[in-house]
C-alpha positions in Angstrom: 0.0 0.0 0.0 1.3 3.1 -1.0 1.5 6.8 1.3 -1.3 8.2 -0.1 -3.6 5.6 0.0 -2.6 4.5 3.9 -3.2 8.2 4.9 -6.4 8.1 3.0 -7.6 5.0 5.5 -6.5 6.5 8.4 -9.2 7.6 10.5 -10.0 11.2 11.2 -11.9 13.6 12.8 -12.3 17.1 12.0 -13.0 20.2 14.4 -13.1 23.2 12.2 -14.6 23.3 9.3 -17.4 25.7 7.7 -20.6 25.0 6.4 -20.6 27.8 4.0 -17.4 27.6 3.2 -18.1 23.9 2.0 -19.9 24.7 -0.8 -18.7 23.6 -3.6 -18.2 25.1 -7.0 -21.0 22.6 -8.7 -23.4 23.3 -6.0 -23.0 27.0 -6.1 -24.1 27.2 -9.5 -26.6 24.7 -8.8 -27.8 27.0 -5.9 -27.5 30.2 -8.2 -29.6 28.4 -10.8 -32.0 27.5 -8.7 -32.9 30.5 -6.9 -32.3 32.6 -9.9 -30.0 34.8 -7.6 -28.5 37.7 -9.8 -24.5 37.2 -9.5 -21.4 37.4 -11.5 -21.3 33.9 -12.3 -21.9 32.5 -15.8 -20.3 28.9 -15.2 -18.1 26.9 -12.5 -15.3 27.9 -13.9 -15.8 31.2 -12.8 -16.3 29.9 -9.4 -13.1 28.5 -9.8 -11.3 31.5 -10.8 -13.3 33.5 -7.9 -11.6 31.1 -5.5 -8.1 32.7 -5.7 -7.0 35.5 -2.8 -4.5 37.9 -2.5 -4.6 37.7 1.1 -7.0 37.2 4.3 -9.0 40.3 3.6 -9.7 39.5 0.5 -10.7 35.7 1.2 -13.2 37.3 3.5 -14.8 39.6 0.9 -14.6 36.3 -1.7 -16.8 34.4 1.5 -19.8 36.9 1.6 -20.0 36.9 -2.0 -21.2 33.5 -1.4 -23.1 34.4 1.1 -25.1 36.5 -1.2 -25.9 33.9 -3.1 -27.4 31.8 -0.6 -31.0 32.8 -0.3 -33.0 30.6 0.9 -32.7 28.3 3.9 -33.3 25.1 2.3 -29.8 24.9 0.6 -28.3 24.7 3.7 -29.4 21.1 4.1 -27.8 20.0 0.7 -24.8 21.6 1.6 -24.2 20.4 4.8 -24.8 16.4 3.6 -22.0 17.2 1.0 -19.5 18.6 3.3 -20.2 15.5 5.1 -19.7 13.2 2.0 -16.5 14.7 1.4 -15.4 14.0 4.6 -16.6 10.9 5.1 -14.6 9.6 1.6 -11.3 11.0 3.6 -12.4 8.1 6.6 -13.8 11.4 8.9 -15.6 9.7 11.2 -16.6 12.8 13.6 -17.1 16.6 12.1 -17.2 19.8 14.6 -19.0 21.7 11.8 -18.9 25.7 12.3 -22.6 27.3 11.5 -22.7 31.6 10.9 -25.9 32.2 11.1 -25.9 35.7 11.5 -23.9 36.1 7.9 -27.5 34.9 6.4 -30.4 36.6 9.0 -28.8 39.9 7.9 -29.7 38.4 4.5 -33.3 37.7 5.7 -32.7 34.0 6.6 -34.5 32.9 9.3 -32.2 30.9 11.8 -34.6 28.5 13.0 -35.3 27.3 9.6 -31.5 27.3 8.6 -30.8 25.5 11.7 -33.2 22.7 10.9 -32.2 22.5 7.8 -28.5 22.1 8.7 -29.8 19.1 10.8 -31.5 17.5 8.0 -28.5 17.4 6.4 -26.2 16.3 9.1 -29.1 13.3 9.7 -29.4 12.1 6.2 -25.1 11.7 6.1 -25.3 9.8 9.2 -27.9 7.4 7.9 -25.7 7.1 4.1 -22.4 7.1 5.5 -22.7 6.6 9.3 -20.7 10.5 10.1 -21.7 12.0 13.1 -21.7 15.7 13.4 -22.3 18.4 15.8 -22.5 22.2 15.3 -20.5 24.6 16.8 -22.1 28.6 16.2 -19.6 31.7 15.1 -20.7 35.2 16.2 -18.6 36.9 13.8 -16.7 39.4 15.6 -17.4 42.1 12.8 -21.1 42.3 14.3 -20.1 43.1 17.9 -20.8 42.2 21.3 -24.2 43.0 21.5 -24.9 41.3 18.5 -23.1 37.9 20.1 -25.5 38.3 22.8 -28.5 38.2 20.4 -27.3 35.4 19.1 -27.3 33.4 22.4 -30.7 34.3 22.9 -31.1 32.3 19.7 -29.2 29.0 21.1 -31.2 29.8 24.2 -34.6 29.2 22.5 -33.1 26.9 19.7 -30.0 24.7 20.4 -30.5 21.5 18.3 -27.3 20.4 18.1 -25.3 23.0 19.1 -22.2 22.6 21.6 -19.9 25.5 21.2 -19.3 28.9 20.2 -16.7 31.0 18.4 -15.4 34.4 17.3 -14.7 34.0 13.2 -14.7 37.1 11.0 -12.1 39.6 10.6 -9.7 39.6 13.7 -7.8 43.3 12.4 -10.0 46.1 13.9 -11.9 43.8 15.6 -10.4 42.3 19.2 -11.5 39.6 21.1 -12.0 41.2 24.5 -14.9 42.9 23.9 -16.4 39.8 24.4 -15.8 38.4 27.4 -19.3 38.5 28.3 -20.8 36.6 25.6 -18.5 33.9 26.3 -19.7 34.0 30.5 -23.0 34.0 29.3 -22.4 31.1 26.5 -20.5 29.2 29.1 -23.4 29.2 31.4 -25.6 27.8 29.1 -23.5 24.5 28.7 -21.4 25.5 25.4 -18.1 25.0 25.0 -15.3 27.4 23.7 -13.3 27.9 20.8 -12.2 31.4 19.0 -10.3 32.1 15.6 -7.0 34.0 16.9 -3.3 34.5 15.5 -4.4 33.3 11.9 -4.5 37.0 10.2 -3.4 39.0 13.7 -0.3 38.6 15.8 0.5 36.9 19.4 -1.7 39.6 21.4 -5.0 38.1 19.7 -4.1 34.8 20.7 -3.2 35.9 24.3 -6.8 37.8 24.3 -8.6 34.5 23.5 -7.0 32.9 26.3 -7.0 35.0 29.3 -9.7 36.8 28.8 -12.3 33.9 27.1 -11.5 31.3 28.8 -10.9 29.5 25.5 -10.7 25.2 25.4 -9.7 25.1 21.9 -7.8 27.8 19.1 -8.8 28.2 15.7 -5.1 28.4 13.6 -3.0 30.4 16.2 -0.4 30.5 13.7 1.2 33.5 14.9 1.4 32.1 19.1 4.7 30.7 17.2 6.4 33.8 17.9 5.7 34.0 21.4 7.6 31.4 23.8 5.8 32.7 26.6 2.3 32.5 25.1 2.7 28.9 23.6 4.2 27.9 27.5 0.5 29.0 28.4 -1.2 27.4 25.9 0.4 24.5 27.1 -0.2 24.9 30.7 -4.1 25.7 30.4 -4.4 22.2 28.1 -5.9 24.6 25.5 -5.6 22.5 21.8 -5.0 24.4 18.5 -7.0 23.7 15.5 -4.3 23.7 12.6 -5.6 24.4 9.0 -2.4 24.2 7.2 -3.4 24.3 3.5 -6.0 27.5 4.4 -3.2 29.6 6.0 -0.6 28.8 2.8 -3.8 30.0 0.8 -4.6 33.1 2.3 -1.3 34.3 3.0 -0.9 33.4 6.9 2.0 31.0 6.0 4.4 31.8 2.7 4.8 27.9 2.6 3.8 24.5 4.2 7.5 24.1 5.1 6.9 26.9 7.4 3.9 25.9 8.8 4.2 26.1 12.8 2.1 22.6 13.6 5.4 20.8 14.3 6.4 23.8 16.7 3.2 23.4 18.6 3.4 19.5 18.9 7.1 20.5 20.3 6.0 22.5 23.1 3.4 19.6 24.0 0.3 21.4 22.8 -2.4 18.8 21.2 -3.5 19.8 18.0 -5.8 18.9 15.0 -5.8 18.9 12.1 -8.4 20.7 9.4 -9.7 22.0 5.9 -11.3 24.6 7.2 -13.4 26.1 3.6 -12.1 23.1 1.5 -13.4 23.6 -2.0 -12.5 26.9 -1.1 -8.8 26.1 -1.1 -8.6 23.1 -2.9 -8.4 21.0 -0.1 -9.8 18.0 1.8 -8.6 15.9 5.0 -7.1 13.3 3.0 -5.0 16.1 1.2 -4.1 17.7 4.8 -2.5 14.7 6.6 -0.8 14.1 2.6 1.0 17.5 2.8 2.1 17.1 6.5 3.8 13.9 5.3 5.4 15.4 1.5 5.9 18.6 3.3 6.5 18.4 6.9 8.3 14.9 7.4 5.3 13.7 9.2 5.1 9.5 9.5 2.0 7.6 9.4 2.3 6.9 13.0 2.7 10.7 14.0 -0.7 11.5 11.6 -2.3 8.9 13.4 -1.2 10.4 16.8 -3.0 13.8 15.8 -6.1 11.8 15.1 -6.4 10.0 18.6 -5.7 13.7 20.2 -8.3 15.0 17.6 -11.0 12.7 19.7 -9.3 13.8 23.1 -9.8 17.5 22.4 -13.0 17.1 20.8 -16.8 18.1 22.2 -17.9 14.6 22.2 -18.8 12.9 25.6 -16.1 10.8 27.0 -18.1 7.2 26.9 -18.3 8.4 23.0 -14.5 9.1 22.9 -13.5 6.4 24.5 -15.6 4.1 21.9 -14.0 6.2 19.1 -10.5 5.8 20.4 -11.1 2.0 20.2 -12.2 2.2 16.4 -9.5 3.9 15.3 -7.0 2.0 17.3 -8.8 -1.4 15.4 -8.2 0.3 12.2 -4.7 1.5 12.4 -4.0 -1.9 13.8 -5.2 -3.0 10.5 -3.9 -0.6 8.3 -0.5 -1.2 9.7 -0.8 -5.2 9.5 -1.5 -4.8 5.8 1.8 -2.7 5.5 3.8 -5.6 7.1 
């Protein structure tokens, strides 16, 4: 058995990825076809083309574009079951999926209905492919605080499925401790948390995240490289990094995968995972994430396969369920690695 295809059996889990950023090109136009939503689009191969960033900024203004073109709630639900299909044909057996609802009730979405719809999706993948899934909401740190809090009214009345919260958006301009009391008040209702920091800011929007949020889990961190001190409390507080290695190459967080600071982190003894993040966004899936850490980072089967069983110990899932998961991967390494005997 070759590299690619024993990285492509290995079992995975994935803790940041986004719904909307899932689309893919196909569906897009399908969507835009559809609805009859007026965009610059004439064929996939424009999509294609519109998929292609100068840097974070403009990856963000590329994202609401899709946005736009998503107008009513019912696509969610197809493109949720094909984000799970993807992942599920890399061997993904658990997703964290992250859910902006607020991009799309500015829009005149209506979140309870986007919400089920989501669900629909995530129900019919686990019945065809036997993927769980559970969502995890962003409050976009563009919209503000108040806004944030808004939103928690909405988990309050409606939470199907729900089990953590994050800060996504645009971290220049926009700070993370601002909202310290959204995440109290999402803590207190149950929810776990996570924030995007140090992916298109520097060390001091990581170190907000984690002294003044509270945060369990860090979307990219990229730039806590720089900082011994901050990675030493990282470390300490048992807080796990999300790493989304071919996302920051794309939008200009990383200049190449060689320089990619995952290793650094595993160094130090921080656990991290590994992602796709918006993966027909950047051309990307899991299989093509744990490939690159192994052509481009010297990263053997057995260390990939380490990231996955501290993928399930940093997860949201209950521990009798991580427990059971740990066991099924550890049955089918054991038998990938029998076959490569």
């Amino acid at each position: 058995m070759d590299i690619a295809e024993t990285i492509k059996r290995l079992p995975k889990l994935e803790q940041h990825v986004h719904i909307v950023g899932s689309t893919k090109p196909e569906t897009l136009m399908g969507i835009i076809e559809d609805s009859g939503a007026k965009t610059q689009f004439n064929s996939i191969d424009d999509i294609k083309q519109f998929f292609q960033y100068k840097d974070f900024p403009h990856f963000i203004s590329v994202y609401s574009t899709v946005n736009d073109c998503i107008i009513d709630e019912k696509y969610f639900e197809r493109i949720t079951y094909e984000m799970l299909e993807s992942d599920a044909a890399s061997n993904v057996k658990h997703v964290e999926a992250i859910f902006s609802p607020n991009d799309h009730v500015r829009r005149n979405l209506d979140y309870g209905k986007m919400l089920d719809a989501v669900n629909k999706g995530i129900k019919r993948a686990k019945r065809k492919f036997g993927i769980s899934c559970t969502i995890r909401l962003d409050l976009v740190r563009n919209y503000g605080p108040e806004t944030a809090m808004k939103e928690l009214d909405w988990i309050k009345k409606k939470d199907d499925n729900i089990v953590a919260v994050d800060i996504g958006g645009s971290e220049e301009g926009f700070p993370p401790e601002p909202y310290e009391k959204a995440y109290k008040k999402a803590k207190d209702l149950g929810l776990h948390l996570v924030a995007h920091a140090g992916e298109a800011a520097g060390p001091e929007s990581v170190w907000g995240v984690v002294k003044t949020l509270g945060v369990e889990r860090i979307g990219h961190g990229t730039t806590a490289v720089k900082d011994p001190a901050l990675l030493k409390e990282i470390r300490e507080k048992g807080i796990a990094i999300e790493t989304c290695p071919v996302s920051n190459l794309r939008t200009g967080a990383i200049k190449a995968l060689k320089e990619h600071p995952i290793r650094s982190f595993i160094n130090q003894g921080i656990k991290v995972s590994v992602n796709s993040d918006d993966p027909p966004m950047f051309n990307t899936d899991m299989n093509s994430e744990y490939l690159q850490l192994n052509n481009q980072l010297g990263f053997t089967v057995d260390e990939l396969m380490r990231i996955s069983l501290d993928s399930i110990e940093t997860s949201f899932l209950p521990t009798k369920k991580k427990a059971e998961m740990r066991e099924e991967f550890l049955k089918e390494y054991r038998g990938i690695v029998s076959r490569k005997a």
